[in-house]
C-alpha positions in Angstrom: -42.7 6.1 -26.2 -45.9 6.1 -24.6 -45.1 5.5 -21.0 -45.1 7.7 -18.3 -42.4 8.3 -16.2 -43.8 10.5 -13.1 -45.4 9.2 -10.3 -48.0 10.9 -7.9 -47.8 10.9 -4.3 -51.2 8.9 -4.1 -49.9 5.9 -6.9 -49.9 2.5 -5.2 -46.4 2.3 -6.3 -45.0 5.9 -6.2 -42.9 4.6 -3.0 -41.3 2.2 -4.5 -40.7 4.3 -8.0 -38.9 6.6 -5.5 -36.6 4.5 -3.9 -32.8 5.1 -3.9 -31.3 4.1 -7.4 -34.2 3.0 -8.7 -35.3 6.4 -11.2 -31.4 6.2 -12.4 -31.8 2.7 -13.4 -35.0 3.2 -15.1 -34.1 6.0 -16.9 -30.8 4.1 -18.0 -32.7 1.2 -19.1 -35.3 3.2 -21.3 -32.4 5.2 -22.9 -31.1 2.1 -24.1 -34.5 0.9 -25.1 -35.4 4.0 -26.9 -32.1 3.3 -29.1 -32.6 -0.2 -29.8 -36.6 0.8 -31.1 -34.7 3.7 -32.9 -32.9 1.2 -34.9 -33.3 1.5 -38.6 -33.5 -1.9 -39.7 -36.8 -2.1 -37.6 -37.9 -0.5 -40.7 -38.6 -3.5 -42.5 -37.0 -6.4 -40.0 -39.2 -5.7 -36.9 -40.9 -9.2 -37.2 -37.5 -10.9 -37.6 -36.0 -9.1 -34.8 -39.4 -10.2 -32.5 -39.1 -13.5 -33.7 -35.2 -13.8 -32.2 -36.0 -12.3 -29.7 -38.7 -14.6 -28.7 -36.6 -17.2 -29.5 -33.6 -16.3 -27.6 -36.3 -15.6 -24.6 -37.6 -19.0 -24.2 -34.1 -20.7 -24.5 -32.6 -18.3 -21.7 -36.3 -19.2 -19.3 -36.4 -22.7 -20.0 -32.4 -22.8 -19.1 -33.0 -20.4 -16.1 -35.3 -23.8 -15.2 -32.6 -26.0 -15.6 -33.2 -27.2 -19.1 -30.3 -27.6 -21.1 -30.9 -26.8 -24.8 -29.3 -24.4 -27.4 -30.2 -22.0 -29.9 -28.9 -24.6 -32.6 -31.6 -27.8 -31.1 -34.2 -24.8 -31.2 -33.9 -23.7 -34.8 -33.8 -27.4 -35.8 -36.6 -28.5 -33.9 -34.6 -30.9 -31.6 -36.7 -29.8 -29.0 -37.7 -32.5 -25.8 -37.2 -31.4 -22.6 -40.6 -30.2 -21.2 -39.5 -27.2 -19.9 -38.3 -25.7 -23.1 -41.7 -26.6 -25.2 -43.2 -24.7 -22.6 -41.2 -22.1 -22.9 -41.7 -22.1 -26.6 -45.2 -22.2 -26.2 -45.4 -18.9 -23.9 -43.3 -16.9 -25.9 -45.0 -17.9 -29.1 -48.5 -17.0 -27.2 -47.4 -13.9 -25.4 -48.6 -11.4 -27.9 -52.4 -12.6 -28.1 -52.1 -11.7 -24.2 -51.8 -7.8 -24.1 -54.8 -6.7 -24.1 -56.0 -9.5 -21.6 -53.0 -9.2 -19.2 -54.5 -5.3 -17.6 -58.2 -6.5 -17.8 -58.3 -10.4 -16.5 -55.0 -11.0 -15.4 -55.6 -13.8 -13.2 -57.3 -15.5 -16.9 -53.7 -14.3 -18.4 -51.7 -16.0 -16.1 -54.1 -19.1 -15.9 -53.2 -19.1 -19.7 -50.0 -19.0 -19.0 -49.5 -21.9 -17.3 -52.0 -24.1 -19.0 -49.0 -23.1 -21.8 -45.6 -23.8 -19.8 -47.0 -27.2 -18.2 -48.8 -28.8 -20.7 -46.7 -32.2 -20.5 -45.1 -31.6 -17.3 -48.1 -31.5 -14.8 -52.2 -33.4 -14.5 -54.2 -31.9 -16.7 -55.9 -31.0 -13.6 -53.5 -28.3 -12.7 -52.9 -27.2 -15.6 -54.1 -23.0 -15.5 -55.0 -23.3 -11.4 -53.1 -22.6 -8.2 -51.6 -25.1 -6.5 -53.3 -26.6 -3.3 -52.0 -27.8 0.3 -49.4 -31.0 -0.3 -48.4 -30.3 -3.9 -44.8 -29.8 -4.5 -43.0 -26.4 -5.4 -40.1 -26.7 -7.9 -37.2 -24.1 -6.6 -34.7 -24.2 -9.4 -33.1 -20.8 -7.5 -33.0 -22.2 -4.2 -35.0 -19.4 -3.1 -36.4 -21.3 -0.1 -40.4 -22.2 1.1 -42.7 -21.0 -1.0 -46.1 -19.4 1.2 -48.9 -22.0 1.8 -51.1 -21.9 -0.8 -53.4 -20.1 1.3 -51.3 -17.0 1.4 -49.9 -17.4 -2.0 -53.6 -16.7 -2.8 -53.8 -13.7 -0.9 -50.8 -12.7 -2.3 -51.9 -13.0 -5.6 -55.3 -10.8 -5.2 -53.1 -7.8 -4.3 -51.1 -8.8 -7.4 -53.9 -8.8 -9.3 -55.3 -5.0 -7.4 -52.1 -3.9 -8.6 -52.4 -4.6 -12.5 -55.5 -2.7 -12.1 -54.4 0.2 -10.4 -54.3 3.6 -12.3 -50.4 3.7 -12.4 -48.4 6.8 -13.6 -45.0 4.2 -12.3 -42.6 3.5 -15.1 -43.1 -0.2 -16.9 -39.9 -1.1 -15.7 -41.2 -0.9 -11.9 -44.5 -2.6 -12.4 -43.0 -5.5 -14.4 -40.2 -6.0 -11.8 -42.6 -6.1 -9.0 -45.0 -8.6 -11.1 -41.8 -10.8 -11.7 -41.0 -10.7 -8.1 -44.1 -11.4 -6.5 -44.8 -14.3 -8.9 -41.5 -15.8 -7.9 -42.2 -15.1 -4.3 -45.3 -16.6 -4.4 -44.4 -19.3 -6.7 -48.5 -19.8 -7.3 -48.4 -23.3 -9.2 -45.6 -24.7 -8.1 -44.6 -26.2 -11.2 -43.4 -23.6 -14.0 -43.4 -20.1 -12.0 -40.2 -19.3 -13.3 -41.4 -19.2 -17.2 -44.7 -18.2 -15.5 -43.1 -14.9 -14.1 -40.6 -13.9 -16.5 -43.2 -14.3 -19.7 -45.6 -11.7 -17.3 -42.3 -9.2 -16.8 -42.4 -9.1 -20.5 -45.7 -9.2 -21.2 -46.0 -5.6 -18.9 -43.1 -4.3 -20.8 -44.6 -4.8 -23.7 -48.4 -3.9 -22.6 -47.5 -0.9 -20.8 -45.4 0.9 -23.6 -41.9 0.8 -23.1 -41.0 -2.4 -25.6 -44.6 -2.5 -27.7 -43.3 -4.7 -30.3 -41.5 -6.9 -28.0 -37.9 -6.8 -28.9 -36.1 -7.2 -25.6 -35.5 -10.5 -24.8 -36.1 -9.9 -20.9 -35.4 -13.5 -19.8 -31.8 -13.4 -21.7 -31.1 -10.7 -19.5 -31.8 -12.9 -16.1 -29.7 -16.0 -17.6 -26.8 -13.2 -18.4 -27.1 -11.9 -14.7 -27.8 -15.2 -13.3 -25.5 -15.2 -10.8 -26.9 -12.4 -9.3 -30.7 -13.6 -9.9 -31.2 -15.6 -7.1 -29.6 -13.5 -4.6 -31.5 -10.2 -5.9 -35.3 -12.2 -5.5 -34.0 -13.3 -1.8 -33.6 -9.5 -0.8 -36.9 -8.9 -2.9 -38.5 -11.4 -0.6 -37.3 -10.3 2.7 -39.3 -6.9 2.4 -36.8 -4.1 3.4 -36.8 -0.8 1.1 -33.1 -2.1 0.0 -33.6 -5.3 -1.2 -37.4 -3.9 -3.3 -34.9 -1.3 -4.6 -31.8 -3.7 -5.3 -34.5 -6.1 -7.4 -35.8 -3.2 -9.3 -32.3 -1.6 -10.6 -31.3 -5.6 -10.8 -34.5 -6.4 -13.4 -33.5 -2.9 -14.9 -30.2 -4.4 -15.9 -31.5 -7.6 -17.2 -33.9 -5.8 -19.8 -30.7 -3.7 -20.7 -28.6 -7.0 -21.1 -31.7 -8.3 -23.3 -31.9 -5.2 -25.4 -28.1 -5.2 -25.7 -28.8 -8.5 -27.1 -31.7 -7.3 -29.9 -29.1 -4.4 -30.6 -26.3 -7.4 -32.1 -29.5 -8.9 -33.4 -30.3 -5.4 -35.6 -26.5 -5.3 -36.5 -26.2 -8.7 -37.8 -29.4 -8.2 -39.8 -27.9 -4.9 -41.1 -24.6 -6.2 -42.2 -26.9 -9.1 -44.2 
């Protein structure tokens, strides 16, 4: 696996790498990882496990939204709800995005918006932050959002940080994307599927799933009970709850390669 897994004393994100609980999780998560890419039916059934996976990604996103859709309406093309063609559309994009994501992310997330709400918002909005008076969805009930003045600062450091020389393992940088996108909340319609499609899209850009196998998302509709609470300690700031979101999302790409594991199996046993 091409990531790294140490982290310097000068790395941007070395303190929060080295936060209680947070190297056990990570090196938990990767061991499960490592066994999942190990599997030997990715011999010749890596695109059909990707493909599931994708699959089962945008169902679990568009539900974490509030759609409600199965697997079954998605394989038949029963497919309606806004929220879940969006979906669909991200996941199906996602891969013509690594090598943009780490060079132009603010393009890469512009795309991936102009992807989720097609159909839901003014074509005016499509792909651009949102401005003073527009509405913020809050499916979580995570509360306010930060006026759109400081979501934009917030989302220049964001962007400082994709382009930081990082020795931090993928599971930390993805975890702190996916938070601060769902702190910020930067459109205001879609930030949900906007910041679960970037955790995966760093998992997959910076080595630890390269073929995109884990169904991340799956694994934040499996722990969704504890979703919401775990961003609300993310957004209050203290070294806990930073540390609490990062083992949390650590658990949720297990739960989503647990998930690509059965996936494997099934294929296996034909």
């Amino acid at each position: 696996m091409s990531e790294s897994t140490s982290a310097s004393p000068s790395d941007p994100l070395a303190r929060v790498a080295a936060l209680p609980g947070v190297s056990d999780a990570v090196a938990e998560t990767r061991t499960l990882v490592d066994r999942l890419l190990g599997h030997r039916i990715l011999r010749r059934r890596s695109s059909d496990v990707s493909m599931e996976s994708a699959l089962r990604g945008a169902c679990a996103s568009a539900a974490l939204e509030g759609a409600e859709v199965s697997m079954e309406e998605i394989r038949e093309g029963h497919v309606y709800d806004t929220r879940i063609k969006g979906a669909l559309r991200v996941s199906g994009e996602l891969g013509s995005l690594v090598d943009t994501w780490p060079k132009a992310p603010r393009q890469a997330l512009a795309r991936l918006h102009t992807l989720a709400a097609t159909e839901a918002v003014s074509e005016d909005a499509l792909g651009r932050p949102r401005l003073a008076g527009e509405r913020v969805e809050d499916p979580l009930s995570l509360g306010p959002a930060p006026a759109p003045e400081a979501a934009l600062a917030r989302l220049e450091g964001l962007y400082a940080l994709l382009g930081a020389r990082t020795s931090v393992p993928a599971l930390v940088t993805s975890a702190l994307v996916h938070g601060e996108l769902m702190a910020i909340r930067p459109f205001g319609w879609g930030d949900g599927l906007v910041a679960r499609a970037a955790e995966r899209l760093t998992l997959v850009e910076r080595g630890l799933d390269p073929k995109s196998l884990v169904p991340s998302e799956l694994g934040h509709q499996t722990l969704r009970d504890e979703y919401g609470p775990a961003l609300r300690g993310y957004m209050g700031g203290t070294p806990e709850g930073v540390a609490e979101w990062v083992v949390y999302c650590c658990r949720a790409v297990r739960a989503g390669a647990q998930d690509s594991l059965a996936t494997c199996e099934a294929l296996k046993r034909g």
